[in-house]
N, C-alpha and C positions, 0 to 999 in steps of 0.2 A: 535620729528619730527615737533612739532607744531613752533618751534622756525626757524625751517631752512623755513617753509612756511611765515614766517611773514620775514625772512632776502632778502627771495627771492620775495619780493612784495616791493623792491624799487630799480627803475634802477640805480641809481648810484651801488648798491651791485652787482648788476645784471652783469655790466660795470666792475666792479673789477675783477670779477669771472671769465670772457671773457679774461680781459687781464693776469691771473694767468695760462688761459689753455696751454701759449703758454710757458710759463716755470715762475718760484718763482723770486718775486720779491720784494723788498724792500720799505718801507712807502714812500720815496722820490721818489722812482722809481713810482711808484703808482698814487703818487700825482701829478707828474710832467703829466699825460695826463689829467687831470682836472681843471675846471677853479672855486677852491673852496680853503678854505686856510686846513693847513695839520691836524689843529685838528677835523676839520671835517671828513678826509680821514680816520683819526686814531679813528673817533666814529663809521665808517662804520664798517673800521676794526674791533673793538670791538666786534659788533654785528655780523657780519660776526664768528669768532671765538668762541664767546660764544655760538653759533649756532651748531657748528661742521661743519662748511665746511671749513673753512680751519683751519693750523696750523700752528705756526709760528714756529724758530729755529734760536737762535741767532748764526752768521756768525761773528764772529768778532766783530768789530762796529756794526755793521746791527743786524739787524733783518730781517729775510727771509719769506716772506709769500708765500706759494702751499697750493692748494687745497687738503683738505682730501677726498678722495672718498667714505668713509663709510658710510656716511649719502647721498649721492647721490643715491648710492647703496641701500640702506632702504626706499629712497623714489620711485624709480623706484620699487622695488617689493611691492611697498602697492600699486604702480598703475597697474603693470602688475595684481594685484588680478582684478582689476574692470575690464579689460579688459579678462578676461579669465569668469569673469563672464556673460559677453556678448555675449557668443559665442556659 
């Protein structure tokens, strides 16, 4: 979990993540709303993945990047504890 806290402490991943919620898309696709060149896109990506929030799935040519929800999910019940603690 400590890995998805450190991926989600830089807006550009932040940004990525945002535009995956609306449906899975591709490194080019990705790249093309940034004003950064694509091996940087592809070192977010990296960290993003090594992370577990998302996964990717090659489509043909592509590669297809969606978000995983598993680790979303594990991070929201380690905070839902704090909050149930408070109450």
């Amino acid at each position: 979990m400590g890995d998805a806290f450190k991926a989600l402490s830089d807006p550009t991943r932040r940004r990525i993540l945002e535009l995956l919620q609306d449906r899975p898309l591709n490194a080019g696709e990705i790249a093309d709303c940034f004003q950064m060149t694509k091996p940087s896109i592809s070192h977010h990506l990296s960290i993003l993945k090594s992370s577990g929030l998302i996964i990717d799935e090659r489509q043909g040519q592509n590669i297809v990047y969606s978000i995983d929800m598993s680790v979303f999910q594990e991070v929201m019940k380690w905070f839902m504890n704090f909050i149930d603690m408070g109450e």
